[in-house]
C-alpha positions as CSV (number, residue, x, y, z in Angstrom):
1,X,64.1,127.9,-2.7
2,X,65.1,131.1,-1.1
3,X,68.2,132.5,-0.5
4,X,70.2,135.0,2.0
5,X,73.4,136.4,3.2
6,X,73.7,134.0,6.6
7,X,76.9,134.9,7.8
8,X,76.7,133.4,11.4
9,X,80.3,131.9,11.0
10,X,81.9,135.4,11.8
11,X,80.2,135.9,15.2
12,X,83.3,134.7,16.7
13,X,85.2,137.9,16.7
14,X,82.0,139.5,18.6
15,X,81.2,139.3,22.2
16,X,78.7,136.4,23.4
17,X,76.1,139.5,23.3
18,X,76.0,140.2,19.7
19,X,75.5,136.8,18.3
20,X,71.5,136.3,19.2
21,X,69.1,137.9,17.5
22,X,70.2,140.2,14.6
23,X,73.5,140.4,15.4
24,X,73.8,137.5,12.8
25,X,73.3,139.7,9.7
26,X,75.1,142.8,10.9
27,X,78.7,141.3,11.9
28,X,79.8,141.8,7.8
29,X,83.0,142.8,8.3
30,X,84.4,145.3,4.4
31,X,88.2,144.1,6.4
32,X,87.8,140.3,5.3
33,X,88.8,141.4,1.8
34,X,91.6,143.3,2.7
35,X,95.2,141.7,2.4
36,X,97.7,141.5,5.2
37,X,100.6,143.5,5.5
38,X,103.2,141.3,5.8
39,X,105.9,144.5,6.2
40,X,104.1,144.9,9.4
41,X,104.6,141.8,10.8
42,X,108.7,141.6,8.8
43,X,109.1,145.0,11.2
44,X,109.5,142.4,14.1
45,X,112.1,140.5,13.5
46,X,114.3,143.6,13.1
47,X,112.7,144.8,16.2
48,X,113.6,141.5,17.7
49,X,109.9,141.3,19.2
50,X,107.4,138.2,19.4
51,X,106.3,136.4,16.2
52,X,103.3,135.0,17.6
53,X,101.1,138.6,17.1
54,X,98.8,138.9,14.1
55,X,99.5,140.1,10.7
56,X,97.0,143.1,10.3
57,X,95.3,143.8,7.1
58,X,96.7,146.5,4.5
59,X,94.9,148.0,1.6
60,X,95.6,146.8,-1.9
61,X,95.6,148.8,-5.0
62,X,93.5,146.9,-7.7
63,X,94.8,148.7,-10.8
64,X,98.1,149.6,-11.7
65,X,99.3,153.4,-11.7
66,X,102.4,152.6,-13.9
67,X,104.5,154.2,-11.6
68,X,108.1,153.8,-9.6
69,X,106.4,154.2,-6.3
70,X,104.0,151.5,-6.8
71,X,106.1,148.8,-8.3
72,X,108.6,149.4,-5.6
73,X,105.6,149.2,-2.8
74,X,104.7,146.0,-4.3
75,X,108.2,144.8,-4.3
76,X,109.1,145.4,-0.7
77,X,105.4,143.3,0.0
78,X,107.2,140.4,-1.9
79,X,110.3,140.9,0.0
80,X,108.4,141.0,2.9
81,X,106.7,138.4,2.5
82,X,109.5,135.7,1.5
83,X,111.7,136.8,5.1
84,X,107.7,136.2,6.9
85,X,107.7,132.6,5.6
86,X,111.6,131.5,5.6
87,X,111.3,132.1,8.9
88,X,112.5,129.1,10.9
89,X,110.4,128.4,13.5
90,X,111.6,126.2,16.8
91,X,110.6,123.9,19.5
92,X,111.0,126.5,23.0
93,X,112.1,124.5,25.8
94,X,109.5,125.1,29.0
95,X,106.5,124.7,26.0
96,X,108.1,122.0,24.2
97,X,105.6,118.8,23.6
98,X,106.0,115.5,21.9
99,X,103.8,113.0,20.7
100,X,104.3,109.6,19.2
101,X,102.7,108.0,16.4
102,X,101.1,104.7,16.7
103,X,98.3,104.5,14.5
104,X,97.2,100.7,15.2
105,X,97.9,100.3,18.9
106,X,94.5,101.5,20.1
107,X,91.8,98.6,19.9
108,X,89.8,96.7,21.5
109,X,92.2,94.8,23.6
110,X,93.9,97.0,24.7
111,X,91.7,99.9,25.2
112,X,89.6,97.1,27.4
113,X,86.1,97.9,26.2
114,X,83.8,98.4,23.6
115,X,82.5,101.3,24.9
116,X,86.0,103.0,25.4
117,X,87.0,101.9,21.8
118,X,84.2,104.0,20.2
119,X,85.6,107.0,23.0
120,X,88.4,106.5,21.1
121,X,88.4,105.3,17.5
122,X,90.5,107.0,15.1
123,X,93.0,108.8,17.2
124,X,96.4,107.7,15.9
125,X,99.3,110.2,18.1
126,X,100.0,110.0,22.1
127,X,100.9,112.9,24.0
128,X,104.2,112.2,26.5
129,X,103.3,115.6,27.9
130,X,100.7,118.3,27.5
131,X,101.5,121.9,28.0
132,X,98.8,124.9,27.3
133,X,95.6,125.9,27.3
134,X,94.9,124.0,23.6
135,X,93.3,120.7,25.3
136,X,90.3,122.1,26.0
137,X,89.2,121.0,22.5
138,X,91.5,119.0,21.9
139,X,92.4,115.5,22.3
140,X,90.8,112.5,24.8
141,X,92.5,110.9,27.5
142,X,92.3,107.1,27.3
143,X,90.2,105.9,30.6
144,X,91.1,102.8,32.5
145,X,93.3,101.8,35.2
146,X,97.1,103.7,34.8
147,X,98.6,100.4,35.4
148,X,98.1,99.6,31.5
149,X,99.9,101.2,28.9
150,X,98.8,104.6,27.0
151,X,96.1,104.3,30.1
152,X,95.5,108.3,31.4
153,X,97.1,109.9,28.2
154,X,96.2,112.3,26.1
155,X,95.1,110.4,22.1
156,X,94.9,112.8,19.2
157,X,93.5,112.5,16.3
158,X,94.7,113.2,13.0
159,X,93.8,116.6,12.3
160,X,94.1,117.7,16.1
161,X,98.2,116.6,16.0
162,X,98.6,118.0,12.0
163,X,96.8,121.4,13.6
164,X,99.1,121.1,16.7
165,X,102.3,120.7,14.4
166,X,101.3,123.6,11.8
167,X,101.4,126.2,14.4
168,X,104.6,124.9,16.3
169,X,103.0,123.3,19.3
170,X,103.5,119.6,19.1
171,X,106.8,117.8,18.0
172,X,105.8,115.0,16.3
173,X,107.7,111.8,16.2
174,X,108.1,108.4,14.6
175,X,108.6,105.5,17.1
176,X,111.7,102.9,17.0
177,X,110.2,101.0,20.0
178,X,107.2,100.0,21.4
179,X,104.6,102.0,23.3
180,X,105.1,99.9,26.2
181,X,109.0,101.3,26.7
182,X,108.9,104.4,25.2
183,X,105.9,105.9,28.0
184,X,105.6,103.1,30.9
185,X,102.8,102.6,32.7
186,X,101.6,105.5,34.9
187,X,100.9,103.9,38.3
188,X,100.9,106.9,40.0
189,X,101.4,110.9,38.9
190,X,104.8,110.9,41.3
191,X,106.4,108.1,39.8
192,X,105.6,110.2,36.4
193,X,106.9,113.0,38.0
194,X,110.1,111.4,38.6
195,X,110.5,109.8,35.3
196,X,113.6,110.6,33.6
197,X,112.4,109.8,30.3
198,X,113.9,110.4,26.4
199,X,115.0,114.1,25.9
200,X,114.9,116.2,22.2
201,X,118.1,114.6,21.5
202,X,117.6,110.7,21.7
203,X,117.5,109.7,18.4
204,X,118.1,106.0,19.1
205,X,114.1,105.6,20.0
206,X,112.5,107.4,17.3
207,X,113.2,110.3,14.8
208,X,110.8,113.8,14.4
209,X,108.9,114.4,12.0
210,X,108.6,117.3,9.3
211,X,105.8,119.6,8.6
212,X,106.0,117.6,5.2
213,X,106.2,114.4,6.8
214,X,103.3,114.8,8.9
215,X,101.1,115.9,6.2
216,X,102.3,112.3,4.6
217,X,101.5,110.9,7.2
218,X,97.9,112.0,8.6
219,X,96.5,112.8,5.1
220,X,94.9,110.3,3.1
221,X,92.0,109.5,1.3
222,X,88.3,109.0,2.2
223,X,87.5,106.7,5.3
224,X,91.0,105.8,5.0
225,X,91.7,104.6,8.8
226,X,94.2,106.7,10.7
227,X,94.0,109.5,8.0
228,X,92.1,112.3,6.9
229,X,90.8,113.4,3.8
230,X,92.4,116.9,2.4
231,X,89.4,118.7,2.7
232,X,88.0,117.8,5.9
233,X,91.3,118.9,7.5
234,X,91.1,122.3,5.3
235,X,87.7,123.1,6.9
236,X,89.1,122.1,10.6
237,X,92.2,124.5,10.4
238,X,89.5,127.2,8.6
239,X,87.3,127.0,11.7
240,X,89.9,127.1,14.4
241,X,91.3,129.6,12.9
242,X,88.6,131.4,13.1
243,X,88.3,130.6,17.1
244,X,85.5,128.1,17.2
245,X,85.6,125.3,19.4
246,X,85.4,122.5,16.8
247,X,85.0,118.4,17.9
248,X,84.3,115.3,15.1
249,X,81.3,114.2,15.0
250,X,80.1,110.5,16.5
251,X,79.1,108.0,14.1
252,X,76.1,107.0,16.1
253,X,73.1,107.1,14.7
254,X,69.8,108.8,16.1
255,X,66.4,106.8,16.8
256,X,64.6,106.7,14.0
257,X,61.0,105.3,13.7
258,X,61.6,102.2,11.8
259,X,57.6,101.5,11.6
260,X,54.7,104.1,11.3
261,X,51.6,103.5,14.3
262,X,48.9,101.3,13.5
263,X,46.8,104.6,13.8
264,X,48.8,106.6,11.2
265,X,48.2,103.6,8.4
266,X,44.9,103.4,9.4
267,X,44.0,106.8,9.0
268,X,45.9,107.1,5.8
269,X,44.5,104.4,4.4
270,X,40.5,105.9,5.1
271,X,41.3,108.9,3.8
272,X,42.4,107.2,0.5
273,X,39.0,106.0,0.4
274,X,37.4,109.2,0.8
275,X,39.6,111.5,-1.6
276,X,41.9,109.5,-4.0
277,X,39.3,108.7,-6.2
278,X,38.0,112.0,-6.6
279,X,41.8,114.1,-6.3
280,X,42.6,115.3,-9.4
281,X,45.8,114.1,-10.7
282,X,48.6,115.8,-12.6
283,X,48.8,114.4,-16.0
284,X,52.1,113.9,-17.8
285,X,51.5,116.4,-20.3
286,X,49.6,119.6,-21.0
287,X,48.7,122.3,-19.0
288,X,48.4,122.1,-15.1
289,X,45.2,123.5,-15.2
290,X,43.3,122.0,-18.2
291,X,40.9,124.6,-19.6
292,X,37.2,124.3,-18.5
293,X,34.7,126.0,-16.2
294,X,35.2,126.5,-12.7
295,X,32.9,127.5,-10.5
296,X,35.9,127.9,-7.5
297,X,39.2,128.5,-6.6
298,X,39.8,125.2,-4.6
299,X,40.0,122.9,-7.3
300,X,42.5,125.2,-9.2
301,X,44.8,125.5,-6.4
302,X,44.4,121.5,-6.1
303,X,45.8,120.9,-9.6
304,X,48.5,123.6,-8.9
305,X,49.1,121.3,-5.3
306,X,52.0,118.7,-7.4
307,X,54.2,118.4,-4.4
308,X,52.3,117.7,-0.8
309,X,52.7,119.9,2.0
310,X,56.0,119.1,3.9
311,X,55.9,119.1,7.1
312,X,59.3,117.8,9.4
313,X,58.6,114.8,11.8
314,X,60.4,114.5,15.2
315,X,61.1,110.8,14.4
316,X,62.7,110.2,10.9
317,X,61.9,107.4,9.1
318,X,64.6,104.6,8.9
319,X,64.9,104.5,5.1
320,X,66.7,107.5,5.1
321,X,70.7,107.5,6.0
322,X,73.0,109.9,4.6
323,X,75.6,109.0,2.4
324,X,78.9,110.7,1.8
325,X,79.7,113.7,1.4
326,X,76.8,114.9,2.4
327,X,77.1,113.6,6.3
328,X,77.5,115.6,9.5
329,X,81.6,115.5,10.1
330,X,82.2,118.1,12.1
331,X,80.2,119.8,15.7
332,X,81.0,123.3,16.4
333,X,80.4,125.9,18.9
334,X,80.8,129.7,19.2
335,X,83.5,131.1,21.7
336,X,83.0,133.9,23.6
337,X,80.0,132.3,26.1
338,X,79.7,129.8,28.6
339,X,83.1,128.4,29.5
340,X,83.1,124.8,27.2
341,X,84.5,121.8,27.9
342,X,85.1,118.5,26.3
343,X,83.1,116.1,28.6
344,X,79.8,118.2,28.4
345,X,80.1,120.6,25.6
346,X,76.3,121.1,25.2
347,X,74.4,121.4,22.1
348,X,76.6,122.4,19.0
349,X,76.4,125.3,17.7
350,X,76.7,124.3,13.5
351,X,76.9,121.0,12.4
352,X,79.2,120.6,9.8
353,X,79.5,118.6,6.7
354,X,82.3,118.5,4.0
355,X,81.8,118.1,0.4
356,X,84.8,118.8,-2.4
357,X,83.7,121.2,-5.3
358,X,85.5,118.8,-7.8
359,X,84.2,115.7,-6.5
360,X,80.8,116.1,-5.6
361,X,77.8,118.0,-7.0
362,X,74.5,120.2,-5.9
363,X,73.4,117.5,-3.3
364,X,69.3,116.0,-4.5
365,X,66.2,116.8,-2.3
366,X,66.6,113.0,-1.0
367,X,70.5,113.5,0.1
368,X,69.4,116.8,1.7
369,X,66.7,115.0,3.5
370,X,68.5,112.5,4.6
371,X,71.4,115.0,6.0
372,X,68.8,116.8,7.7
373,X,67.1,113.9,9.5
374,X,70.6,112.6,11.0
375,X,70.3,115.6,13.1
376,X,68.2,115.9,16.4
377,X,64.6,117.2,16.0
378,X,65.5,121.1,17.1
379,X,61.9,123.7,16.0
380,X,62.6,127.4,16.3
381,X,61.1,128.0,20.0
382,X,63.3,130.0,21.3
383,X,61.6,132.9,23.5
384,X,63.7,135.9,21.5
385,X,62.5,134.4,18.4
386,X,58.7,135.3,18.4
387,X,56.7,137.6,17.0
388,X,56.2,138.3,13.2
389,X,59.8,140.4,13.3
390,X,61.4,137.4,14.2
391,X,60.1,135.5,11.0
392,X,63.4,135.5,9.3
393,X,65.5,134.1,12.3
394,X,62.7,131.2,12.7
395,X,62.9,130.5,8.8
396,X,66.6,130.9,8.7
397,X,67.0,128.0,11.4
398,X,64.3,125.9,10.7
399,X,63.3,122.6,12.2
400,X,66.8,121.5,11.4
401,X,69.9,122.3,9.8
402,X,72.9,121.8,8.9
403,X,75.8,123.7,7.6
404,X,78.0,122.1,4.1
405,X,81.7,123.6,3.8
406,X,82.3,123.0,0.0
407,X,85.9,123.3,-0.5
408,X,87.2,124.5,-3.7
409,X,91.2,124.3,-4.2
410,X,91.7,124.8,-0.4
411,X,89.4,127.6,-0.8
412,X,86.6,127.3,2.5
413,X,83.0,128.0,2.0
414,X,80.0,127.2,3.7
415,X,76.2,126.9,3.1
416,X,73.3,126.2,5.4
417,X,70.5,124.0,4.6
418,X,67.4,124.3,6.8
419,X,64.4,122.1,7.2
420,X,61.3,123.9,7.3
421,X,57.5,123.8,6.9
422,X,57.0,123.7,3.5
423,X,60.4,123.8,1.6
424,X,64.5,123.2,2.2
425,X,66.1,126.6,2.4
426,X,69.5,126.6,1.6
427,X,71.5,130.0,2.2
428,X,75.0,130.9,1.3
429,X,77.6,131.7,3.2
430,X,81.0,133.5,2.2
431,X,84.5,132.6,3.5
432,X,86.3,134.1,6.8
C-alpha cells in the first residue's frame, strides 16, 4: 500500500489551467494553517461597509511571550471575534426568498411518474421564488404540466435549503396550510407574475423558522427519509465552501456482469487441469519458502505469489455491492472550467463517500472493492498522461477511484482510494 500527499481538493482556488497535470501536487498552500483575523473583518461594521467580504488570514503566535502587548493582542481577537458572530444577520428585501417545508407531499401520485419520483426523491422544501446565481447547483424543478400543484418549482433537498439558510439566502418556513393554497397552480408565468401572494408578515399561513430550527428539522440520522445525517451535511457545506460544484449522488446501480462467459469457465477450468496439481501451495505454517534445492528462480517467486495478480474488470461482478458507509454519496466537480450545469453536468470530477471517525473503521479489501466497482470503468488514458514521467498521475488515478471524507468532530478530511493493476492505493488527503 502506498501512500502520498494528493491534495487535488484545493485546485479550486486555481485557474482551470493549473489543475491538469502537476498542478495537483504543487497547489499546497503554508496560508491554510493560518487563522483569520477577525479584527479585520470587526473593522467593517465601524466602517459601515459590506459584510459579505472574506475574513483574511492573520498570523498566530504559538507560544506565549508573557507580556502586556500580547495578552492584550489576544484580547481584542476575542472581542473581535464575539461583535463578528453576534452579528444579526437579515432577510434584504429585493434578494429575499422563501421556501416551505413539506417533507411528504412529493410521491408518486402526485409527482405523476415513476421516473419523475426518482428525479425527485428526497427533496423535502419548495421554493415560492428563486433569486441568484446559487441554482445552478442547486435544487430541481419538478416537471409536468403547471396546471398541478408544486408543478415547475424549484424542490430542495435537505442540505441544499440548510446550506441556503446558513448563509442568509433562503427564509425558511413552517406551513399552516396546504401546498395547494399556499402556491396555486402555475398556469401560466403571467398569472404568476400577477400573483399577490403571502408577504414576510403573514403569520396566519405559516411561521419561519430558526437557524436552530432548521438544523432540527433537516438533520437526522442514517437513511432517515427527509433528513440528513450530521456528517454528510458537514462534508457538503466543507466542499461548497470550498467552491466546488457538488450534486448527490443517484442510487442506481451500474451493470454488472451477473454471470462469467461460457469461454471464461471453460478456460479456467483447463487450466486447473494443467497447473493446479502441480502449483505449489502456501502451507499454514512455516516458512514461505521451505528450504531445499532449487535449480531456479521461478518456483521461488511462485511460493512468494500468495495473493494472485489483480487485475480491474470493466464489468464487476454482481456479488459485490457496497454497504454503508462506504458508498458513493456525493458527485463533485471543479470550478473554474467549462460553464456546468445541472441537466448535463458531465463526468464528476471526485466521487465522494462519507464515513464518521467514531462510527466506522479502516474499511476491508472486500468493502473497498466493492466501493470501487460501484463506479464506471474509467483507465488512466488520457493523452497528457503518457510517458514514464507521467507514472505517478496514472497510478494516482487508477482504473477507478473514489474519494472517503472521514469526518472527525465536524473536522473534514478526505482520502482517495484507487483501483489499480496490482494493489488498492489509498492516499491521504488534508483538510481545506
Amino acid at each position: 500500500m502506498a501512500f502520498d500527499d494528493d491534495d487535488d481538493l484545493k485546485v479550486v482556488a486555481q485557474p482551470a489551467s493549473a489543475a491538469e497535470g502537476e498542478g495537483h501536487t504543487a497547489i499546497e498552500d503554508a496560508q491554510d494553517d493560518e487563522m483569520p483575523d477577525f479584527k479585520l473583518f470587526a473593522s467593517m461594521f465601524a466602517k459601515k461597509k459590506s459584510v459579505a467580504k472574506n475574513i483574511r488570514k492573520g498570523e498566530k503566535d504559538f507560544e506565549s511571550h508573557g507580556t502586556r502587548a500580547q495578552e492584550n493582542t489576544l484580547e481584542s481577537s476575542r472581542q473581535a471575534m464575539e461583535d463578528v458572530l453576534s452579528f444579526t444577520r437579515v432577510h434584504r428585501k429585493d434578494v429575499w426568498t422563501r421556501g416551505w417545508y413539506f417533507p411528504e407531499w412529493l410521491s408518486e401520485e402526485s409527482v405523476g411518474s415513476e421516473q419523475h419520483m426518482q428525479l425527485l426523491e428526497g427533496r423535502v422544501v419548495i421554493m415560492e421564488h428563486e433569486r441568484g446565481g446559487w441554482q445552478k447547483d442547486i435544487g430541481q424543478v419538478m416537471p409536468g404540466k403547471r396546471d398541478r400543484p408544486g408543478a415547475g418549482r424549484l424542490w430542495l433537498l435537505p442540505e441544499e435549503a440548510l446550506w441556503l439558510v446558513e448563509r442568509g439566502t433562503l427564509d425558511l418556513w413552517w406551513p399552516s396550510r396546504d401546498l395547494e393554497e399556499l402556491l396555486p397552480p402555475m398556469k401560466s408565468e403571467a398569472i404568476e407574475r400577477d400573483r399577490v401572494g403571502f408577504g414576510p408578515d403573514d403569520y396566519d399561513v405559516g411561521l419561519p423558522m430558526s437557524l436552530e430550527a432548521a438544523y432540527a428539522t433537516l438533520i437526522g440520522e442514517e437513511n432517515e427519509p427527509g433528513k440528513i445525517s450530521l456528517p454528510k451535511y458537514q462534508t457538503y457545506t466543507h466542499l461548497k465552501r470550498a467552491g466546488f460544484h457538488v450534486l448527490r449522488a443517484s442510487p442506481t446501480t451500474p451493470l454488472r456482469d451477473d454471470a462469467p462467459s461460457t469461454f471464461a469457465t471453460l478456460q479456467q477450468w483447463l487450466i486447473s487441469l494443467v497447473s493446479w496439481e502441480n502449483a505449489p501451495r502456501p502451507q499454514p505454517y512455516g516458512p514461505l519458502v521451505t528450504p531445499g534445492l532449487y535449480r531456479a528462480y521461478r518456483p521461488i517467486y511462485e511460493r512468494l505469489a500468495i495473493l494472485p495478480r489483480h487485475k480491474p474488470p470493466a464489468i464487476p461482478p454482481a456479488d459485490h455491492v457496497p454497504q454503508d458507509p462506504f458508498r458513493v454519496v456525493f458527485h463533485v466537480w471543479k470550478s473554474g472550467g467549462l460553464p456546468f450545469t445541472k441537466s448535463n453536468p458531465g463526468p464528476p470530477d471526485f466521487r465522494v463517500a462519507v464515513a464518521e471517525a467514531d462510527g466506522s473503521f479502516l474499511p476491508t479489501l472486500t468493502e473497498v472493492e466493492a466501493l470501487l466497482e460501484s463506479t464506471p470503468y474509467d483507465p488512466p488514458v488520457k493523452e497528457a498522461w503518457r510517458g514514464p514521467g507521467r507514472m505517478y498521475q496514472r497510478l494516482r488515478h487508477g482504473h477507478r477511484n473514489v474519494v472517503v471524507a472521514v469526518v472527525d468532530r465536524g473536522l473534514v478530511n478526505f482520502m482517495r482510494f484507487g483501483e489499480g493493476i496490482t494493489m488498492t492505493i489509498a492516499s491521504p488527503y488534508f483538510s481545506l
